[in-house]
Residue frames relative to the residue before (quaternion, step in Angstrom):
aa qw qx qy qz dx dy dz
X 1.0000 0.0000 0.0000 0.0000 0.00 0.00 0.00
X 0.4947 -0.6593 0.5421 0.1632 3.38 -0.85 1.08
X 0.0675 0.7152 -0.6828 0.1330 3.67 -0.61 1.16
X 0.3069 -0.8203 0.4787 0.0608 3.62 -0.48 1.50
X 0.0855 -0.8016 0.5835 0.0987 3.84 -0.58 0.80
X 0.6852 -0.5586 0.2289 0.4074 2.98 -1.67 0.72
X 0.4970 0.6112 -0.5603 0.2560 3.47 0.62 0.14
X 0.6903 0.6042 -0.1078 0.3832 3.07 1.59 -1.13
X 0.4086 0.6481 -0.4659 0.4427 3.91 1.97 0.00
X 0.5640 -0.5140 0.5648 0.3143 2.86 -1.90 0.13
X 0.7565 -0.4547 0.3516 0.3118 3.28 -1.55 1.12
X 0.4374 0.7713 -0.2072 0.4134 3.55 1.57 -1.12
X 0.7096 0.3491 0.0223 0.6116 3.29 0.00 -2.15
X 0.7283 0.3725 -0.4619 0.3429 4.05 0.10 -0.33
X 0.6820 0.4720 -0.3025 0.4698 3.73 1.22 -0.81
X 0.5962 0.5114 -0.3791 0.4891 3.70 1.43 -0.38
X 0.7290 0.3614 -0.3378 0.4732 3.93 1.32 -0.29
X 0.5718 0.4706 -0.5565 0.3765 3.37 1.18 0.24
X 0.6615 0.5428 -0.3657 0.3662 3.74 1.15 -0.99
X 0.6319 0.5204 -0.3458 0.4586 3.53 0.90 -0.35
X 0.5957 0.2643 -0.4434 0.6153 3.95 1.04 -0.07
X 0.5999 0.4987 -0.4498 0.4349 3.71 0.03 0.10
X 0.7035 0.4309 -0.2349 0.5140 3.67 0.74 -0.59
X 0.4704 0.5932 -0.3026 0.5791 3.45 1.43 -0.72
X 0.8831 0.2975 -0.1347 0.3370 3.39 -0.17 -1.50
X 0.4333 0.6854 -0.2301 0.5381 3.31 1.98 0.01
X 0.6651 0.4620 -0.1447 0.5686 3.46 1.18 -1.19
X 0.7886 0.2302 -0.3461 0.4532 3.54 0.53 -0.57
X 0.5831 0.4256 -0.5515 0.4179 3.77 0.58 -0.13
X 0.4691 0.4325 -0.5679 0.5201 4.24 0.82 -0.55
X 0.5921 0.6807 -0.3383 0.2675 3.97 0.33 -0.78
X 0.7305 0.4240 0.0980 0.5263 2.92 0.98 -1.94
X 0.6231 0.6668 -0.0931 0.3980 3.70 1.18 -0.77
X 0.8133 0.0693 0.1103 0.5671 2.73 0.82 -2.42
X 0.4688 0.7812 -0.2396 0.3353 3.51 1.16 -1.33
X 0.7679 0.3735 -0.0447 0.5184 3.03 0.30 -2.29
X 0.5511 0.4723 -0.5047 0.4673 3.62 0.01 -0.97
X 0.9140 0.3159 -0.1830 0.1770 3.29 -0.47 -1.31
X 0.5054 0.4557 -0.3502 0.6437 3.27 1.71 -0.08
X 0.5734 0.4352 -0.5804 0.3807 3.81 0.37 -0.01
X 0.7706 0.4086 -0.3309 0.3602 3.38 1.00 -1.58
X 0.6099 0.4510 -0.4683 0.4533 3.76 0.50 -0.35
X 0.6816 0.2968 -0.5459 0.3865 3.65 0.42 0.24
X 0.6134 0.5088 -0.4146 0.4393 3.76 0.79 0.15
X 0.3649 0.5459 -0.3849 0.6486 3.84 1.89 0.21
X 0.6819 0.5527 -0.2886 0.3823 3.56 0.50 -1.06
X 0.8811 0.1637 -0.2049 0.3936 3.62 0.79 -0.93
X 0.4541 0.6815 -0.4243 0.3864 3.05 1.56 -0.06
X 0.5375 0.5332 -0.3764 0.5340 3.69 1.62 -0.54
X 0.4516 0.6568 -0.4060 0.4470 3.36 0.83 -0.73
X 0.8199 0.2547 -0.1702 0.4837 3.20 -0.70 -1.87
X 0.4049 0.6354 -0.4960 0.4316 4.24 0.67 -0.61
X 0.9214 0.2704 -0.0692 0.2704 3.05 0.00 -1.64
X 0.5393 0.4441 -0.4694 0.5400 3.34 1.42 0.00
X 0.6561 0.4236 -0.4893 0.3882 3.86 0.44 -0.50
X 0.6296 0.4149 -0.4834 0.4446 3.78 0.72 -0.11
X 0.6342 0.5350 -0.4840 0.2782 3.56 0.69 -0.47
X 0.3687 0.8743 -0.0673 0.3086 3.15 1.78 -0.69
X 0.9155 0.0117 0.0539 0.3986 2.67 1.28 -1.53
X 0.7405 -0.5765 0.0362 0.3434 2.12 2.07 1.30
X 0.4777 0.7482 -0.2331 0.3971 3.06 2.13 -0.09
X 0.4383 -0.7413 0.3752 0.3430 3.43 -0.49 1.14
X 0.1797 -0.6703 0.7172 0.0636 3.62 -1.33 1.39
X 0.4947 0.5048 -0.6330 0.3159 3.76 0.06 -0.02
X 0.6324 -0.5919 0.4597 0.1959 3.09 -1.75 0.42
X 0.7177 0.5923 -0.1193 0.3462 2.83 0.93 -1.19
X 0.6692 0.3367 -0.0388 0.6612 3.18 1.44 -1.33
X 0.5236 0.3331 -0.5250 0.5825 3.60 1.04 0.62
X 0.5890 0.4494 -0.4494 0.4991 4.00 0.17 -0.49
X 0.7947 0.2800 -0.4189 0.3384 3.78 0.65 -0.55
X 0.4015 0.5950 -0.5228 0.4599 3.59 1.42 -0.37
X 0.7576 0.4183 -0.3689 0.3391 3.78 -0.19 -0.85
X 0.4597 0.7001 -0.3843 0.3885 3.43 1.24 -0.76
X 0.6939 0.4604 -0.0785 0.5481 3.63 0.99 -1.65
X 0.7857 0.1964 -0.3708 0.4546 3.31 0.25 -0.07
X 0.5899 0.4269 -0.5102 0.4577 3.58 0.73 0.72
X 0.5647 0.5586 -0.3657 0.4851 3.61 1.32 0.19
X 0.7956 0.0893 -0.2790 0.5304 3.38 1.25 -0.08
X 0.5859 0.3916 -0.5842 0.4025 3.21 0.71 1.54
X 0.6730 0.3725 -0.3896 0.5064 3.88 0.96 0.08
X 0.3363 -0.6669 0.4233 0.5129 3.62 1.48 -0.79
X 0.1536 -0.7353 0.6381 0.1687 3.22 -1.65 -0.27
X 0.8553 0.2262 -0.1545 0.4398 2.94 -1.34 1.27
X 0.6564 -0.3008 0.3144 0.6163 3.71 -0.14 -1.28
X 0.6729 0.4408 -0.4327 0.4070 3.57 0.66 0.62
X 0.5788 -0.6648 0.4618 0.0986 2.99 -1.43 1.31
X 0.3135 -0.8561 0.4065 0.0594 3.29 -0.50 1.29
X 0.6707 -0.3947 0.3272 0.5360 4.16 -0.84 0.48
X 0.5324 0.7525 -0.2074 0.3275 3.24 1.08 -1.47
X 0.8203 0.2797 -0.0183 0.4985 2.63 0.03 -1.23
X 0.6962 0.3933 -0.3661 0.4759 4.16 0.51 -0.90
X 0.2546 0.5741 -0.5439 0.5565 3.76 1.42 0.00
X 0.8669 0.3690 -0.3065 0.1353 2.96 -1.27 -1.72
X 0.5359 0.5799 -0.1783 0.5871 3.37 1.85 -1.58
X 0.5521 0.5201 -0.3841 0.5265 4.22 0.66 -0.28
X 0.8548 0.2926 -0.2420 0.3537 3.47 0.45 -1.06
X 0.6595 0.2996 -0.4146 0.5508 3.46 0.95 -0.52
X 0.4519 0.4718 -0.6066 0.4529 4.27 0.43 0.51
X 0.6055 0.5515 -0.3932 0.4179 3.89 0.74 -0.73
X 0.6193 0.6999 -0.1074 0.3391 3.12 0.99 -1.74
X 0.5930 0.5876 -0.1729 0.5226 3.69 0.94 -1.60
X 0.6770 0.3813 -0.5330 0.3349 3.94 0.71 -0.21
X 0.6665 0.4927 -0.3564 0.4314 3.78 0.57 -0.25
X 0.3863 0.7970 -0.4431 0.1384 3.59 0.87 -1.02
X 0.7067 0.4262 -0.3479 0.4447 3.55 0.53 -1.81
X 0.7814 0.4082 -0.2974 0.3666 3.63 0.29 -1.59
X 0.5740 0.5234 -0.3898 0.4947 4.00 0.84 -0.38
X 0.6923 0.5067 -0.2517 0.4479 3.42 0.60 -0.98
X 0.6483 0.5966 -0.2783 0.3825 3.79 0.75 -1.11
X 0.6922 0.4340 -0.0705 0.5724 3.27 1.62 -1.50
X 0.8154 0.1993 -0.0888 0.5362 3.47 0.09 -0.79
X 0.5157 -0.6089 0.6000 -0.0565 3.72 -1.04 1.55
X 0.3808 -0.6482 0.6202 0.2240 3.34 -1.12 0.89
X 0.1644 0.7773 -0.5563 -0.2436 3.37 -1.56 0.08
X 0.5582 -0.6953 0.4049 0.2024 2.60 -0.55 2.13
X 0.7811 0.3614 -0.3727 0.3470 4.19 0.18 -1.39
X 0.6642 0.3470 -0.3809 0.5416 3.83 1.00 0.05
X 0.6761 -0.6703 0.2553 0.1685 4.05 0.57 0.09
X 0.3947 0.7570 -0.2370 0.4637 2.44 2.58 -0.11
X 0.2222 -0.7068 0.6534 0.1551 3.66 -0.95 1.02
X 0.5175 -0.6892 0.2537 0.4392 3.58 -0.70 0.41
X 0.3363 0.6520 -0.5088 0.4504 3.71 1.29 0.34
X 0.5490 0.6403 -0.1968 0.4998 3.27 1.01 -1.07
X 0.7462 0.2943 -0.2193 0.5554 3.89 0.08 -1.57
X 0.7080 0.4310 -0.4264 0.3620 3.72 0.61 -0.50
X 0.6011 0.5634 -0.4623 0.3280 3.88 1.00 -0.29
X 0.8572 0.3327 -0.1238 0.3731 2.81 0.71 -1.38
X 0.5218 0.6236 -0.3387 0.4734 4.00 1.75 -0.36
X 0.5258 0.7137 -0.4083 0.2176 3.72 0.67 -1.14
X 0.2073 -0.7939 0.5597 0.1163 3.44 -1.02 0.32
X 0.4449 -0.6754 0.3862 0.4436 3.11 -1.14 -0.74
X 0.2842 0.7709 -0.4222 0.3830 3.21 1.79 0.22
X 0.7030 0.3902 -0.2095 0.5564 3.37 1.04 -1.98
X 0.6099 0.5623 -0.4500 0.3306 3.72 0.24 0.02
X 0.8497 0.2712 -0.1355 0.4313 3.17 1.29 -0.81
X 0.2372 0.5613 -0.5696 0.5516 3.26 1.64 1.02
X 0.8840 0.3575 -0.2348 0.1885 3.41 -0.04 -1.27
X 0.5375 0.4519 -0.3405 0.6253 3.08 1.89 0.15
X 0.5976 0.4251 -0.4638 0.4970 3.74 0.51 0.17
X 0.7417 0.4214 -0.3336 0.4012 4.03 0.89 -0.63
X 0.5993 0.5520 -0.2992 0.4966 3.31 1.62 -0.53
X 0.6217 0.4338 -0.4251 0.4946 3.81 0.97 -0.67
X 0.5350 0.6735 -0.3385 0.3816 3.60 0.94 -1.05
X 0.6900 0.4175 -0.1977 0.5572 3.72 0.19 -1.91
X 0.8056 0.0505 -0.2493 0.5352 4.44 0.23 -0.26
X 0.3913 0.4075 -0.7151 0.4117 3.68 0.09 1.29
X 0.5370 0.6082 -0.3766 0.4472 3.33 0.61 -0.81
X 0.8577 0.1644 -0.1616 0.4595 3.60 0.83 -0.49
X 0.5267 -0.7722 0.1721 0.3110 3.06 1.42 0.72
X 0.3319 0.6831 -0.4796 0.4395 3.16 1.05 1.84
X 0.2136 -0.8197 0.5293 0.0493 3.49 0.20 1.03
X 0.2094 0.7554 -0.6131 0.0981 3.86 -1.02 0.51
X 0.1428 0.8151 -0.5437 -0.1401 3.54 -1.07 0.27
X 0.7508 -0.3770 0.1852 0.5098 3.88 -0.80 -0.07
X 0.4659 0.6750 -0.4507 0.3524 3.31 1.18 0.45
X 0.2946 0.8353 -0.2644 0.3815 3.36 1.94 -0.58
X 0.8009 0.5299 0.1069 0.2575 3.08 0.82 -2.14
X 0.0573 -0.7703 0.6237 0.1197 3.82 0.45 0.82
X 0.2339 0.6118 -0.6746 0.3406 3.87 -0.38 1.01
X 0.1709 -0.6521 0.7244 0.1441 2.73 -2.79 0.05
X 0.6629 -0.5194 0.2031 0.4995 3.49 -0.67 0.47
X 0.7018 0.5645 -0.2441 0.3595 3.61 1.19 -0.81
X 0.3685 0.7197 -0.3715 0.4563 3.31 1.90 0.16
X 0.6796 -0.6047 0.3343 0.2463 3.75 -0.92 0.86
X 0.2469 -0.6872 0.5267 0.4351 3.37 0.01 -0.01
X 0.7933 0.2790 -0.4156 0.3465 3.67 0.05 -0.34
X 0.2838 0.5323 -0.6386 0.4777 3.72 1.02 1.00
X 0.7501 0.4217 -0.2128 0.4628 3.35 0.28 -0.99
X 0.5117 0.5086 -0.4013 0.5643 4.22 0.73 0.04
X 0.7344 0.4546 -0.2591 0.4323 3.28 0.72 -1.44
X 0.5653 0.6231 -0.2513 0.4785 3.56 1.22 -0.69
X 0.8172 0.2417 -0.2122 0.4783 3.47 0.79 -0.64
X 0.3504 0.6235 -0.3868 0.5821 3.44 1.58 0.29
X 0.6730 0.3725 -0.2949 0.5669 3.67 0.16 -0.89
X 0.6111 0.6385 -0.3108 0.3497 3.76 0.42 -0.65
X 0.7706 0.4045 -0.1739 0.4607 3.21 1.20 -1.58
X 0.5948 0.5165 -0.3475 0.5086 3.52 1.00 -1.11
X 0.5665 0.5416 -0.4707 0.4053 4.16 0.59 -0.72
X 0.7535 0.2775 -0.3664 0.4700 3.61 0.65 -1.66
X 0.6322 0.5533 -0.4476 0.3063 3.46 0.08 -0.97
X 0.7092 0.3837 -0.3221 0.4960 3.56 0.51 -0.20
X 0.6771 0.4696 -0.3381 0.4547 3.39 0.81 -0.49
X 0.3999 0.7620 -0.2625 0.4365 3.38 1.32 -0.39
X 0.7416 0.5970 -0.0396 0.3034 2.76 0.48 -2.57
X 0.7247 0.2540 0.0080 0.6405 3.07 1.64 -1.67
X 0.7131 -0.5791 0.2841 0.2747 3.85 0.41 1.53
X 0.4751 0.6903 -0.4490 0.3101 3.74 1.05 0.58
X 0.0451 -0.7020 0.6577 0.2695 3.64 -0.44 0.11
X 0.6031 -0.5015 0.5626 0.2613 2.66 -2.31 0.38
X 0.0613 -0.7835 0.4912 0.3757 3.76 -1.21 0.10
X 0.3979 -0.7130 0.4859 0.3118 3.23 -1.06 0.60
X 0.6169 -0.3256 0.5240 0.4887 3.58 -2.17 -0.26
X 0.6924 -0.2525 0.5478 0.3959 3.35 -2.12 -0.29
X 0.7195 0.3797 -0.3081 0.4932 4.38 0.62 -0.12
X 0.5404 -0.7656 0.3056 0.1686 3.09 1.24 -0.13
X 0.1975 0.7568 -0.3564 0.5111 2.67 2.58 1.16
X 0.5423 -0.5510 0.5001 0.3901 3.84 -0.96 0.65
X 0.4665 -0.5834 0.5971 0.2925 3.50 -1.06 0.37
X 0.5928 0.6078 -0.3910 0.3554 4.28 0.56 0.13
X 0.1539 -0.6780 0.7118 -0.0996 3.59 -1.21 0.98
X 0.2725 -0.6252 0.7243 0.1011 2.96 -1.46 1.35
X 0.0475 -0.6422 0.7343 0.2148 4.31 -0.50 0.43
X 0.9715 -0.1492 0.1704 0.0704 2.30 -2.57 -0.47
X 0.1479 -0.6475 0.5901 0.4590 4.02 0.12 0.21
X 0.3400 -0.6037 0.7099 0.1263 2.84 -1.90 0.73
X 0.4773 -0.7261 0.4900 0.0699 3.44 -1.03 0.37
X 0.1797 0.8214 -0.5329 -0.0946 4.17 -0.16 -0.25
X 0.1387 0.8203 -0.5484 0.0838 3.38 -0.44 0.55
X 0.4198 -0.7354 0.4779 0.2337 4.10 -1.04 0.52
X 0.7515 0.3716 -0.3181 0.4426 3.23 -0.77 1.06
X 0.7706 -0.2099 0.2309 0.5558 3.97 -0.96 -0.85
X 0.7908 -0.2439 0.4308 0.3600 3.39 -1.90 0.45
X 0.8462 0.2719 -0.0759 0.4519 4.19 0.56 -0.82
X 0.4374 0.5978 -0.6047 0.2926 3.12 1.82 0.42
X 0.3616 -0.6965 0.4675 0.4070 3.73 -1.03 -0.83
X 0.7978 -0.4061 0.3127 0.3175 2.81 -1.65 1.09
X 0.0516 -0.6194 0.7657 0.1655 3.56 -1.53 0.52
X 0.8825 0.0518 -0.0796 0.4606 3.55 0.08 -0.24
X 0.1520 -0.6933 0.7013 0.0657 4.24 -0.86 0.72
X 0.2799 -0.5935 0.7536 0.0389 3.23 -1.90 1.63
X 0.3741 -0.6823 0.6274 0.0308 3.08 -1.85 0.86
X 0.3756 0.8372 -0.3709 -0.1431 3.36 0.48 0.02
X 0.4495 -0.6851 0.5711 0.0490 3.29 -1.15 0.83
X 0.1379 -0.7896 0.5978 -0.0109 3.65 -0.51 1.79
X 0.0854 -0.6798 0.7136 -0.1463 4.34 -0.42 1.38
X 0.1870 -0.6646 0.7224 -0.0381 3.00 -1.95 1.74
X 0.0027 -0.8559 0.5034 -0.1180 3.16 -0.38 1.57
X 0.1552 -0.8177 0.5477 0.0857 3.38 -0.93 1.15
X 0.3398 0.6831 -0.5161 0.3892 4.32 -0.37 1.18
X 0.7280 -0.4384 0.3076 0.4281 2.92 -1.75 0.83
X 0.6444 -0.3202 0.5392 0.4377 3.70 -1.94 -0.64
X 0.6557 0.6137 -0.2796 0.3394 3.29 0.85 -1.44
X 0.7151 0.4921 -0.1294 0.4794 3.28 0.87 -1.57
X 0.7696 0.2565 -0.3573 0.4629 3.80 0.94 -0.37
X 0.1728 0.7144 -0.5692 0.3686 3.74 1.19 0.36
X 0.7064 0.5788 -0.0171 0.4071 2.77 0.40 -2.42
X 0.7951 0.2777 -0.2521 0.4766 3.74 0.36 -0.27
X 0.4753 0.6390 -0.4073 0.4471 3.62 1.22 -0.08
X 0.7390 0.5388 -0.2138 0.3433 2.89 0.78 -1.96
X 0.6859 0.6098 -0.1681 0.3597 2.88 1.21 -0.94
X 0.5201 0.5166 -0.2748 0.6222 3.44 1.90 -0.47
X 0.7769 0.3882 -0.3238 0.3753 3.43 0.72 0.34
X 0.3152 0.7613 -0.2619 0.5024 3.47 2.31 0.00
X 0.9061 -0.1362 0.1650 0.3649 3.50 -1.56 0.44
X 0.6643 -0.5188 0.0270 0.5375 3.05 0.63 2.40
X 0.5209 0.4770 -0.5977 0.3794 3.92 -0.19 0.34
X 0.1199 -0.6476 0.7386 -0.1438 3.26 -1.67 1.45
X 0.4180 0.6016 -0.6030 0.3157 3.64 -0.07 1.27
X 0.0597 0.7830 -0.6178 0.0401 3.45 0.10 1.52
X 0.7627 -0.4464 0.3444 0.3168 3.61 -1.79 0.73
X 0.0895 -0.6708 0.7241 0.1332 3.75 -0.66 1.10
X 0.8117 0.1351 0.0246 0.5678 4.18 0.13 -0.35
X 0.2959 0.6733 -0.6639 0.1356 3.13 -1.58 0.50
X 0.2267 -0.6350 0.7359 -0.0625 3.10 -1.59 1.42
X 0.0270 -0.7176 0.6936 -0.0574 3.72 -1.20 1.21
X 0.2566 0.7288 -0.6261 0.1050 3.60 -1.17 1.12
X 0.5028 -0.5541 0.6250 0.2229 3.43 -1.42 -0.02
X 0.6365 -0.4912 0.4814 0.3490 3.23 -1.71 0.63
X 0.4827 -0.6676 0.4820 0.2983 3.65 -1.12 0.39
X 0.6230 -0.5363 0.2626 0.5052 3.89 -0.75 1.13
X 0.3352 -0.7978 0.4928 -0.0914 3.33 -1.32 0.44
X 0.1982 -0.7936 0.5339 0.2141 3.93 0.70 0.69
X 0.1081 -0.8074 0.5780 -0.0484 3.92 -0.94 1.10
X 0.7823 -0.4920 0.3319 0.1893 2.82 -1.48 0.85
X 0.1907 -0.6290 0.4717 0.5878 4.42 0.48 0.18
X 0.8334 0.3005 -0.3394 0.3163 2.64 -2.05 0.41
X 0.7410 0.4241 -0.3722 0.3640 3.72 0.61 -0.52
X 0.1676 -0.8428 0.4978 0.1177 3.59 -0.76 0.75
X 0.6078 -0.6583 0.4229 0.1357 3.41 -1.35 0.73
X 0.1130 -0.8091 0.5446 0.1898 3.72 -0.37 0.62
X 0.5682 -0.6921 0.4451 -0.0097 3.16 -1.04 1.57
X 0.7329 0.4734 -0.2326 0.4296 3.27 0.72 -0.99
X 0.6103 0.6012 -0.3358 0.3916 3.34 0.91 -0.84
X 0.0253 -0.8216 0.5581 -0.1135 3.94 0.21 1.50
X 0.1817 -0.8720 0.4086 0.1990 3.40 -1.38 0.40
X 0.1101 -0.8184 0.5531 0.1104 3.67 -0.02 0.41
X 0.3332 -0.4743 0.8129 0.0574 2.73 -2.34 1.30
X 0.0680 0.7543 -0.6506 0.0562 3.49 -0.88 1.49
X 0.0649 -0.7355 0.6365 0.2227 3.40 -1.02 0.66
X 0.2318 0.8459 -0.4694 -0.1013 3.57 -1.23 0.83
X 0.4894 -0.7595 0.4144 0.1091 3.25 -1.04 1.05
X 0.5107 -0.5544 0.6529 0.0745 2.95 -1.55 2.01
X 0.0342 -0.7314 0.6653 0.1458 3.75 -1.76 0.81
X 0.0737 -0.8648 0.4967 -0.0054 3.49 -1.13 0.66
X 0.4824 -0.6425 0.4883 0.3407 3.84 0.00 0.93
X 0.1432 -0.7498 0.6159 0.1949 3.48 -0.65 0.84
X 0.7518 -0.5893 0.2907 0.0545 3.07 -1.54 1.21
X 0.5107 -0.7606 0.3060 0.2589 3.65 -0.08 0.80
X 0.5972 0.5143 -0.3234 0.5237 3.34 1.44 -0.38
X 0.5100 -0.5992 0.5269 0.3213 4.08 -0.58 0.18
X 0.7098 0.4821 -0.1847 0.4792 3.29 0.18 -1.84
X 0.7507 0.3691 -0.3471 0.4239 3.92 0.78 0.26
X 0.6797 0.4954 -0.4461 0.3059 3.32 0.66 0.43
X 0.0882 -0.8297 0.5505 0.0262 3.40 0.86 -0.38
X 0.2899 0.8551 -0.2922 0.3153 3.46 0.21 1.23
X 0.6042 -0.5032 0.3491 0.5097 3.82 0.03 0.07
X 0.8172 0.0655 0.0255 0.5720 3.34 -0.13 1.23
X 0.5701 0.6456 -0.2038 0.4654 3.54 1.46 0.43
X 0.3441 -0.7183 0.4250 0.4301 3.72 -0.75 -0.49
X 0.4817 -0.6867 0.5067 0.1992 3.47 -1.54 0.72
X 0.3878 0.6203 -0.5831 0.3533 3.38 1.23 0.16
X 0.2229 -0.7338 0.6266 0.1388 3.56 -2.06 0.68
């Protein structure tokens, strides 16, 4: 009996068994390749929802739909408001340019919008400043309170050279409006044993939402002033840091009195005269460009 091998198929049947192990072996690597991968990972999508959802059931956190669509509802009503109520949003936005308003007059006076490049003059003063204009304004400021017998120099100043210059403008801005007002309202400054003010400008500080590399929306200045005056008289000079756009409110403060003291008969001691270690803080929209802030946790680029 005749029993036909493949040597013995038509030419037909050999190209139809080679395309069928090719089509075969085609299907399982697409199988093996594409298939599998993705059914392994969607079953590891599969329990990680799992375990997700049992730790939220867990804790008790609402999973309905409904009452999650209204929970979100509410918290976008009290972050955009609603109606006639002022939203987070919005008392944010009103925080920063109220922060913002303490530099305005002296940035503005100096530095010009320009309107055909888009630049507001907050804008021409970040990025235009020099060090020329740094050291006019620290030679006219040291000048205008030697004259009144307040001595300071750049020793004041926790900085490095790679610090902005208009971190440093803004630093000596916050300086003047502190004495001049403290002045205004009968405080003296104390000084060292040389006869340096007792005041320090520290570190900008930075604030910003999210990770270590988010950026900054807004940078504090603060500014640390030994004053020596009544209670009455520094009331009176706070309040006054908080008057006709200035926003430099108290980040620290220490308040004491001289320690008891053995007198002369008859001579008597005034009481009132207290001293304070105040630290307050300058605010300042931080700038849109990285490479200019150079801050705690910032870059040093200029």
């Amino acid at each position: 009996m005749f029993k036909p091998s493949y040597k013995d198929w038509p030419k037909g049947y050999h190209r139809l068994l080679h395309y069928t192990i090719i089509l075969m072996a085609v299907a399982l690597a697409a199988l093996w390749l594409g298939v599998f991968p993705r059914w392994r990972n969607l079953e590891s999508l599969r329990e990680q929802n799992e375990q997700k959802r049992a730790k939220l059931e867990k804790s008790g956190v609402l999973l309905d739909p409904a009452m999650l669509k209204t929970h979100i509802e509410e918290c976008n009503d009290i972050l955009n408001g609603k109606q006639d109520t002022e939203g987070l949003v919005k008392a944010a936005d009103d925080t920063l340019a109220r922060a913002a308003m303490t530099f305005r007059n002296e940035i503005h006076n100096v530095y010009p919008s320009d309107e055909p490049r888009g630049l507001s003059p907050e804008d021409q003063f970040v990025y235009n400043s020099t060090r020329i204009d740094y050291k006019d304004l620290s030679d006219r400021i040291k000048s205008e309170f030697k004259e009144k017998n307040i001595i300071f120099t750049e020793k004041s100043f926790e900085t490095d050279t790679a610090e902005p210059v208009f971190h440093l403008m803004l630093k000596l801005w916050t300086i003047r409006i502190l004495l001049h007002n403290a002045l205004a309202n009968s405080l003296t400054l104390e000084t060292e044993e040389n006869g340096e003010a007792k005041l320090s400008a520290t570190h900008t500080l930075a604030y910003a939402i999210g990770n270590d590399n988010a950026k900054p929306y807004l940078l504090e200045f603060p500014v640390t002033l030994h004053l020596v005056g009544t209670m009455e008289n520094f009331l009176k000079f706070v309040k006054s840091l908080q008057e006709n756009d200035l926003y430099l409110p108290i980040k620290n403060i220490r308040v004491y009195s001289q320690p008891p003291q053995e007198l002369p008969v008859g001579a008597k001691l005034d009481l009132s005269q207290l001293h304070f270690r105040v630290i307050f803080s300058a605010f300042f929209p931080a700038p849109s460009s990285n490479t200019l802030l150079n801050v705690e946790g910032g870059t040093k680029e200029n």
